[in-house]
C-alpha positions in Angstrom: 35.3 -59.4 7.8 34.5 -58.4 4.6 36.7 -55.3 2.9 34.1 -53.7 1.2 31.7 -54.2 3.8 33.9 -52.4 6.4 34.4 -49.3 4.0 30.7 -49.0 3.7 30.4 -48.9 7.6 32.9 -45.8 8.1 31.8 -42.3 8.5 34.3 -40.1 8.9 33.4 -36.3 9.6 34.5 -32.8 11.3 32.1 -30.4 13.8 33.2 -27.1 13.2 31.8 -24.1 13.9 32.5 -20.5 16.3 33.5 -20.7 19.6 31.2 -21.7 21.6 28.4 -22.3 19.4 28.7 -25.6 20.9 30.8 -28.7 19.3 32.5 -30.1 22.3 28.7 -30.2 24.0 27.2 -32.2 20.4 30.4 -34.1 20.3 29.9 -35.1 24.1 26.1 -36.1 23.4 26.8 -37.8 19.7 29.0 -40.2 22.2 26.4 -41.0 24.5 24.3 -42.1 21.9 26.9 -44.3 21.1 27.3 -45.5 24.6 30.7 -44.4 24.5 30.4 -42.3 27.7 27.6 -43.3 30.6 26.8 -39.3 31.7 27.9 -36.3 29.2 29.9 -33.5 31.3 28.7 -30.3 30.3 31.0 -28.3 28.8 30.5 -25.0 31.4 28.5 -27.0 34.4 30.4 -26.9 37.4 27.5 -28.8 39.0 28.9 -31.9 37.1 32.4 -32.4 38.3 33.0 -34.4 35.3 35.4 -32.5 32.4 34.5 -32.7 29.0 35.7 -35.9 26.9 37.4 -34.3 24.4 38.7 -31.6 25.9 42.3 -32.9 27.7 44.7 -30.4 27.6 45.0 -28.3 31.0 44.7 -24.9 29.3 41.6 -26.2 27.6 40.1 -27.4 30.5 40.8 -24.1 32.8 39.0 -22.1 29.9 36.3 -24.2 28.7 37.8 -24.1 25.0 39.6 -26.9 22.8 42.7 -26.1 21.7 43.6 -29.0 19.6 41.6 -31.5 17.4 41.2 -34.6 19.0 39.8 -38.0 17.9 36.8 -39.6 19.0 35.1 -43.3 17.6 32.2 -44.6 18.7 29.8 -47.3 17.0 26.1 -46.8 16.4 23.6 -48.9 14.6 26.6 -51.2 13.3 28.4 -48.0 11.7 31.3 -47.0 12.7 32.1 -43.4 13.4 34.8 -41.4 13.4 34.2 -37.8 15.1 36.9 -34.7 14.6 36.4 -32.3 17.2 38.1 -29.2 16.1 39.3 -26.2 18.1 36.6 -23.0 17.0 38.8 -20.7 18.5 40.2 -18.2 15.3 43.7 -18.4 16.9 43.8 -22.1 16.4 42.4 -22.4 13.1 45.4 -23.6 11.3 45.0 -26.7 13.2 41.4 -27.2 11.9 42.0 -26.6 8.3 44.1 -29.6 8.4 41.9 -31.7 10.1 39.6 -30.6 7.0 41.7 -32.4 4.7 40.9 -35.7 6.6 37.5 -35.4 6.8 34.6 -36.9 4.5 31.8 -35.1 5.5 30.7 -31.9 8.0 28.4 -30.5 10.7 28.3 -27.2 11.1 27.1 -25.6 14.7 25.2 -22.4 14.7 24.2 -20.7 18.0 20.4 -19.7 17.5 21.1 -16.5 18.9 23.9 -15.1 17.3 23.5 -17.0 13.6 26.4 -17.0 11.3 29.4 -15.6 12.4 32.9 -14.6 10.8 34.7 -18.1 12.1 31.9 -20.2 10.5 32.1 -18.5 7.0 35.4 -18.9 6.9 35.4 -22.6 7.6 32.5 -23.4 5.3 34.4 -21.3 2.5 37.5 -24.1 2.7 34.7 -26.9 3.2 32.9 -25.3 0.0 36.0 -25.4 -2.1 36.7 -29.0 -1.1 33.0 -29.9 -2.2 32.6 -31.8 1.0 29.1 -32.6 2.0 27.7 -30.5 5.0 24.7 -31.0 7.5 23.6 -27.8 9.6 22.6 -27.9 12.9 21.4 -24.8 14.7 22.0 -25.6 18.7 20.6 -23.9 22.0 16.9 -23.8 20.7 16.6 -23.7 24.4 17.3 -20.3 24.8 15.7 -17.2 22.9 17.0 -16.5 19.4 16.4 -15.6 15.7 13.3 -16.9 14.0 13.3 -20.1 12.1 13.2 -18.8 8.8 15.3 -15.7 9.3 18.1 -18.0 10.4 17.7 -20.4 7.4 18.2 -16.7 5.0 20.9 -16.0 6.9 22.7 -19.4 6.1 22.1 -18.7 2.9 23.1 -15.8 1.9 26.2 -15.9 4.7 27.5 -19.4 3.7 26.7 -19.4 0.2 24.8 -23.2 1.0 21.8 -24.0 -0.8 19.6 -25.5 2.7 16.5 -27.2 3.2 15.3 -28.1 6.8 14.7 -31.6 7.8 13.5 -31.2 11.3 11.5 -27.6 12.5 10.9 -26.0 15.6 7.6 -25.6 17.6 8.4 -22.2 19.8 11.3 -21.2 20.6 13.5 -20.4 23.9 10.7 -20.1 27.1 7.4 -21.3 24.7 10.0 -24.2 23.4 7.7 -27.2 22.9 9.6 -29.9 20.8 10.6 -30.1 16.8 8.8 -31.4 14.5 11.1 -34.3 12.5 10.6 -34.0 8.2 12.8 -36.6 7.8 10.8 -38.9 9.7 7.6 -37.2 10.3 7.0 -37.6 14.0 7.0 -35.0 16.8 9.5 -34.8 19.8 8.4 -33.0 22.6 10.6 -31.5 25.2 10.0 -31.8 28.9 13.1 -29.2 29.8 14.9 -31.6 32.3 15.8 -34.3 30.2 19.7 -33.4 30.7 21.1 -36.5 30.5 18.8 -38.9 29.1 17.2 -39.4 26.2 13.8 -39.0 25.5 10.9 -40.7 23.3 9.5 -39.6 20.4 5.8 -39.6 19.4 5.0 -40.9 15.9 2.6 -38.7 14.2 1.2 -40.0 10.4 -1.0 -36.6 9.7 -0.5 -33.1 11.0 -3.9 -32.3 10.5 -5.3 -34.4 13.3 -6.8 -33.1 16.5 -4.2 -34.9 18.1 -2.0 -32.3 17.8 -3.7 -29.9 19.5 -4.2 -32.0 22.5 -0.4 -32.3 22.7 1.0 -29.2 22.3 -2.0 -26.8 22.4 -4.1 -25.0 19.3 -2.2 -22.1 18.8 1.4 -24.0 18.3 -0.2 -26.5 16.6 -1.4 -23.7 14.3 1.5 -22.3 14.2 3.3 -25.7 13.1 1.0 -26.2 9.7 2.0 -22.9 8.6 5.3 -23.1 9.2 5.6 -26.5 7.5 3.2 -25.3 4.8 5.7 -22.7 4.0 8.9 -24.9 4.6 7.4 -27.1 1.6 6.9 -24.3 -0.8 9.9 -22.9 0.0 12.7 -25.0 0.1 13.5 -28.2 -2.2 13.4 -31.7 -1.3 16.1 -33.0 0.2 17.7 -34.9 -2.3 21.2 -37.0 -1.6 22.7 -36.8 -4.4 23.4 -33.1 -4.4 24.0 -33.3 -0.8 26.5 -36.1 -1.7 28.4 -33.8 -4.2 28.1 -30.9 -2.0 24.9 -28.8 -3.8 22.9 -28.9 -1.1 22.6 -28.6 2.6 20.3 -30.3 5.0 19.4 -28.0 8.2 18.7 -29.4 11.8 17.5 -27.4 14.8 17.9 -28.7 18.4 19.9 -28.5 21.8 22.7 -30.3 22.4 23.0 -29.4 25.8 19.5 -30.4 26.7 20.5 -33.9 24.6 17.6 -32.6 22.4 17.1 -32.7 18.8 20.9 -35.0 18.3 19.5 -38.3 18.0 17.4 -37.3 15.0 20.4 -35.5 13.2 22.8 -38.9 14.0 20.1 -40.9 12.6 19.7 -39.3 9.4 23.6 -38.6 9.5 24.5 -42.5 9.4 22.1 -42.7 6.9 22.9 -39.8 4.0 26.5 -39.0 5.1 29.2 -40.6 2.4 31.3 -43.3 3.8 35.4 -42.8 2.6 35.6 -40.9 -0.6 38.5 -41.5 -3.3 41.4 -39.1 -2.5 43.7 -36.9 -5.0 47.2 -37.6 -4.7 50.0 -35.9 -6.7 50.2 -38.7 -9.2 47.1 -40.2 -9.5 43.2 -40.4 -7.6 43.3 -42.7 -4.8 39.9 -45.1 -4.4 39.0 -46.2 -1.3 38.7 -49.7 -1.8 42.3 -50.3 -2.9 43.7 -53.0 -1.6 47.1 -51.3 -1.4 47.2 -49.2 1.9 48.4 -45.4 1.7 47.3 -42.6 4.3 48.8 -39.4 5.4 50.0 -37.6 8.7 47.5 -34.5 9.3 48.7 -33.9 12.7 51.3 -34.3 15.3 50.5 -34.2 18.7 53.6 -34.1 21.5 52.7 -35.5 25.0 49.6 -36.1 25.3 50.1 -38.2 28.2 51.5 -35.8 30.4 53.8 -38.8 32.2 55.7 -40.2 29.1 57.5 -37.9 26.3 55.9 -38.8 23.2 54.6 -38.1 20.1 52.0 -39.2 17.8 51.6 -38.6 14.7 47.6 -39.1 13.6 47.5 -40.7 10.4 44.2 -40.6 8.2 43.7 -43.8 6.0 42.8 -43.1 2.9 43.0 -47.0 1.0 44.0 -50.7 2.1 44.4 -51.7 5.3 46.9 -50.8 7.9 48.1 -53.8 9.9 50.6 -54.1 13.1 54.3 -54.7 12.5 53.8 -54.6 8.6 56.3 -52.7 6.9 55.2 -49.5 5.2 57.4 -47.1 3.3 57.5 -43.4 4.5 57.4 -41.7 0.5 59.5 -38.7 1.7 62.4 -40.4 3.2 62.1 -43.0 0.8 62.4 -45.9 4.0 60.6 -48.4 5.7 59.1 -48.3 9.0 57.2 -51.1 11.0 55.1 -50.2 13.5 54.5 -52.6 16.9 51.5 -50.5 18.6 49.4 -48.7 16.5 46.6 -46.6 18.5 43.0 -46.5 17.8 41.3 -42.8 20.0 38.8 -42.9 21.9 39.2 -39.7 24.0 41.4 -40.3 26.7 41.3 -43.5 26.0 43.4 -45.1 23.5 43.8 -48.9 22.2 46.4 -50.4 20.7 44.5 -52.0 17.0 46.1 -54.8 15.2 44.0 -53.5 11.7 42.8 -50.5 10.8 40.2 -49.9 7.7 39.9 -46.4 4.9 37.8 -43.6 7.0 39.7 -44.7 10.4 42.0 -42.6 12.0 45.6 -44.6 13.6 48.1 -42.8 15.5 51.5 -44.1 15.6 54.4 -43.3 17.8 56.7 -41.0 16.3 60.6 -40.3 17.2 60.2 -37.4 15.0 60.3 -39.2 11.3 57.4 -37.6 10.5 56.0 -34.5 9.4 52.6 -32.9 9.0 51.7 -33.7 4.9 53.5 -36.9 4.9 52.3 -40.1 3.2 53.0 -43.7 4.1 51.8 -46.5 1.4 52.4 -50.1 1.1 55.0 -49.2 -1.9 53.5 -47.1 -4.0 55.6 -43.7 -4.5 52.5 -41.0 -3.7 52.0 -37.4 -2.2 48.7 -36.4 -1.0 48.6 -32.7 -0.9 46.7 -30.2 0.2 48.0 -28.8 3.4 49.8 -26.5 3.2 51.1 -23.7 5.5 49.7 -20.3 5.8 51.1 -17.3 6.3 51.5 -16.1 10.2 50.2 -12.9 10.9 51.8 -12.3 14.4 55.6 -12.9 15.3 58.1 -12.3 18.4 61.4 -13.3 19.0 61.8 -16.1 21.5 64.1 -15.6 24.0 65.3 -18.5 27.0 64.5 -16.8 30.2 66.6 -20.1 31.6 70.2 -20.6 30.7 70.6 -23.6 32.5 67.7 -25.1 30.0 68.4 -24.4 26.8 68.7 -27.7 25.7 65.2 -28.5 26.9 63.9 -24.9 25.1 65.3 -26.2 21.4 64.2 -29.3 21.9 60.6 -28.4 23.0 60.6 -25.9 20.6 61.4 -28.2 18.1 59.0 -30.7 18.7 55.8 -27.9 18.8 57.2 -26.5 15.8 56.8 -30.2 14.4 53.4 -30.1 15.6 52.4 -27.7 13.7 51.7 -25.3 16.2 53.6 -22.2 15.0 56.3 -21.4 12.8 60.1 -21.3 13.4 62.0 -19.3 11.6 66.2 -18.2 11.8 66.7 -14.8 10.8 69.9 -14.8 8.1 71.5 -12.0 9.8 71.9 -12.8 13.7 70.1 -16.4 13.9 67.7 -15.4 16.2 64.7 -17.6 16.5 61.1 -15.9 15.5 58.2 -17.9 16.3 55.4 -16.7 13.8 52.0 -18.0 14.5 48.6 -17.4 13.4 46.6 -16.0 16.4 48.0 -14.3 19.3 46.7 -17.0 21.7 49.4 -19.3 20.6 51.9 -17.9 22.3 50.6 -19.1 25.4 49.8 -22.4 24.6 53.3 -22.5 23.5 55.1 -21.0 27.1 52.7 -23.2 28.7 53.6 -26.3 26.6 57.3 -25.3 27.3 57.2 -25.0 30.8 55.0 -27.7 31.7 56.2 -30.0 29.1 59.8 -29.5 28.4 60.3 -27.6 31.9 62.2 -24.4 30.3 60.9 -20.8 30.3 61.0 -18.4 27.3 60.1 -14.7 26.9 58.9 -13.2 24.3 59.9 -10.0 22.6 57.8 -8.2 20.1 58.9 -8.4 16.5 57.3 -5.7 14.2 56.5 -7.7 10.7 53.4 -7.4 8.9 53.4 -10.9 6.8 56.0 -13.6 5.8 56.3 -14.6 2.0 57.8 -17.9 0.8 60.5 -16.6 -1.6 60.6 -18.4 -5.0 63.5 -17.2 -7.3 63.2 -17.7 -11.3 66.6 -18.1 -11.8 69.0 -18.4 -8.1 72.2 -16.8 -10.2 71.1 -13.8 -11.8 71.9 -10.4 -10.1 68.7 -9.2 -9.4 68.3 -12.2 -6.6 71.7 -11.5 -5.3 71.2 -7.7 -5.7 67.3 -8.6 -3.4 69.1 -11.0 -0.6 72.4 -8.1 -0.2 69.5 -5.1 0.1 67.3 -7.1 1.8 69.0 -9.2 4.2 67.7 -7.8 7.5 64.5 -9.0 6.6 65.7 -12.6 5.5 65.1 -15.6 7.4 64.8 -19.6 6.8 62.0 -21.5 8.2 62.3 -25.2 9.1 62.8 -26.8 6.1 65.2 -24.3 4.8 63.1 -22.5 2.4 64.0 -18.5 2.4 61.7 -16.3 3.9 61.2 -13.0 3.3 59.7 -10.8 6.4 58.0 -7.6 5.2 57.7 -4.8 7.7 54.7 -3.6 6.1 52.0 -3.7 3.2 54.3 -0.5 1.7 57.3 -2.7 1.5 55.8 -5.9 0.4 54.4 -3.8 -3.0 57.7 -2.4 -3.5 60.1 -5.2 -3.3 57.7 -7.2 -5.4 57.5 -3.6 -8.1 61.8 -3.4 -7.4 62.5 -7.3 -8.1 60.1 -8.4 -10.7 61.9 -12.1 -10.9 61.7 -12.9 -7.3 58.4 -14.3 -6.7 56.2 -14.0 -3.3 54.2 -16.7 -1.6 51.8 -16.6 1.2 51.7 -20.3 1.8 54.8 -22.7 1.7 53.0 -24.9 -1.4 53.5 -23.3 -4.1 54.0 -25.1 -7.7 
């Protein structure tokens, strides 16, 4: 196979969007079209006994959310795609900022009814600073919602995007007849019980024929010229370039759940979406076709087969090509590793790959080398950056509620701290272990994880802290640190890696240490410069 030619094939993208606008149901159907999965199980049906794909942790399962990203490849039209299905939960959205970082393009799900909501903005804020292209696609059209045009505003002026539709609804929730495709310009009509299938598509060359009318009567077919009419004054052309660089962004409508309206955004999504971009590292810009290899871990995952302890650690390639049993050096401890089975996702499913290509995502077996950020070349010394840590906003002390299992608590703790799901840190004073995480709802992912997992039990306590600051001293020796750590050292803890932490009880305290201690500097995230 030809290098360049396999780059060209890989698309690599994230769905995000609120909870339960709908991602796991478009991941599901984007599968089907790619023959991945024979008969989609809808995400709340109970009539299907069949689980979503990508949902396979228990706790998501019981309440019909995903907790944590997983990876899903499929191949379509001889392209080969790589799908990030990330949790829309708010509690959870640590863990789908990184999966941002390894992402090349976007589609972003909005629920017709409710529009743009608070989850969504802040998503497409870190996907607007990143410049990564995004398509929209507004889901359930099935159901009654906002009108057309009042939804596309609302985009706009909510996100920030610059949009301009490519496919258009005729009706909308009981009158829904079909969408009208821009891209292509042919009709889709929908018959309301195609769940699982999928359905044809009428060609049409000229709107203005009678033809119309005899389809999908006079009055929507009125409806349908003005409507397109006004989309074409309105809005721009679609134009790829400035979707490419992130200036503009193409809008879908459809429902994923009814299969409807997803094989016209996947066919125009293979087509405009970017295949791997260059990345920045530390010391240099990393193109895609290098023949070097270098990637970087963007997530850990512990146990996801229930029966065996293990972990993987997901690794994004970014250049080269990653081969079995070739050593590659791990940058931050400066050391080889080979690896014997490298895994290539496929929901449940995974397979061990003897070569992997830029845009794929590998997951290797970890013993716990690595860590979330790290980067793994063929030689080269490099550090891809960008994620970092962010600041928890919740925290309790952990307690073991099992003293015959502590070893099993510290290790499982451990290992989920690895992960990436919360933050560990050991107060100076006592050594008591906080766990600081960034929604409440971790906590139970966590005890559940622990007991299920690990089998040891923990309590919680609550600790009262309003934020935790990375503290960065100009110089370690003078007296005014020494004078900050004596004052302040009930409110002092380490985190994992050692770094001090400072725990401020509340916003009051947080401006007057920083007015009190003008050399010690305050962080809310763990990379700072």
């Amino acid at each position: 196979m030809d290098f360049d030619k396999e780059i060209a094939r890989r698309r690599t993208f994230g769905i995000i969007s609120h909870p339960d606008a709908g991602k796991t149901t478009l991941t599901e159907k984007l599968l089907l079209f790619g023959g991945a999965i024979q008969e989609a199980g809808a995400v709340k049906n109970n009539k299907i006994k069949k689980s979503a794909t990508s949902d396979f942790m228990e706790i998501e399962r019981q309440r019909g959310i995903s907790v944590a990203t997983s990876v899903l490849a499929f191949i379509y039209n001889d392209k080969k795609i790589n799908i990030l299905d990330t949790p829309g939960h708010k509690d959870f959205a640590e863990d789908t900022f990184r999966t941002l970082t390894a992402v090349d393009s976007v589609i972003v799900v909005i629920d017709v009814a409710k529009g743009v909501e608070e989850q969504t903005e802040k998503l497409v804020e870190v996907c607007r600073m990143r410049n990564i292209p995004m398509i929209v696609f507004i889901n359930k059209l099935d159901r009654e919602g906002k009108d057309a045009f009042d939804l596309l505003d609302e985009v706009e002026q909510k996100l920030g995007l610059s949009v301009t539709p490519l496919s258009f609804p005729i009706g909308m929730g009981y009158d829904f007849k079909g969408i009208y495709n821009i891209y292509e310009k042919n009709i889709n009509l929908f018959s309301g019980n195609s769940k699982k299938n999928i359905e044809e598509t009428i060609a049409f060359t000229d709107i203005e024929s009678t033809e119309l009318e005899n389809i999908i009567g006079e009055s929507a077919a009125q409806e349908l010229r003005d409507n397109l009419e006004l989309v074409d004054g309105v809005y721009p052309k679609f134009d790829k370039d400035s979707y490419l660089k992130g200036a503009q962004q193409p809008v879908f409508f459809g429902s994923a759940l009814n299969n409807f309206g997803v094989r016209e955004l996947l066919d125009c999504f293979i087509n405009i979406a970017p295949s791997p971009r260059p990345k920045m590292a530390e010391e240099r810009l990393v193109n895609a076709d290098e023949k070097d290899f270098s990637g970087f871990v963007f997530k850990i995952h512990a146990n996801m087969d229930p029966k065996h302890r293990d972990r993987l650690a997901f690794i994004k390639i970014v250049s080269g090509t990653f081969e079995r049993n070739k050593p590659y050096l791990h940058v931050r401890h400066d050391k080889k590793l080979k690896f014997s089975s490298p895994n290539a996702f496929f929901a449940e499913k995974k397979e061990i790959v003897d070569i992997s290509y830029p845009g794929d995502i590998v997951g290797l077996h970890d013993t716990g080398n690595f860590k979330i950020g790290d980067t793994l070349t063929s030689g080269e010394k490099l550090n891809y950056k960008g994620i970092p840590s962010f600041s928890p906003e919740h925290f309790r002390y952990i307690n073991n509620a099992d003293p015959m299992k502590a070893k099993q608590l510290y290790k499982g703790i451990d290992q989920l701290m690895d992960e990436g799901v919360a933050q560990l840190f050991t107060l100076e004073l006592n050594g008591r272990k906080v766990i600081g995480t960034v929604g409440a709802l971790q906590y139970e992912v966590i005890q559940y994880r622990l007991e299920h997992e690990y089998g040891a039990k923990c309590t919680y306590e609550n600790f009262p802290v309003h934020k935790a600051c990375w503290v960065e001293a100009e110089d370690p020796s003078n007296d005014e640190f020494k004078e900050f750590k004596r004052v302040k050292q009930k409110f002092l803890a380490t985190d994992k890696q050692g770094q001090l932490v400072f725990l401020a009880d509340s916003q009051f305290s947080l401006q007057m240490t920083q007015q009190k201690y003008p050399t010690v500097k305050l962080h809310f995230t763990s990379e700072f410069e």
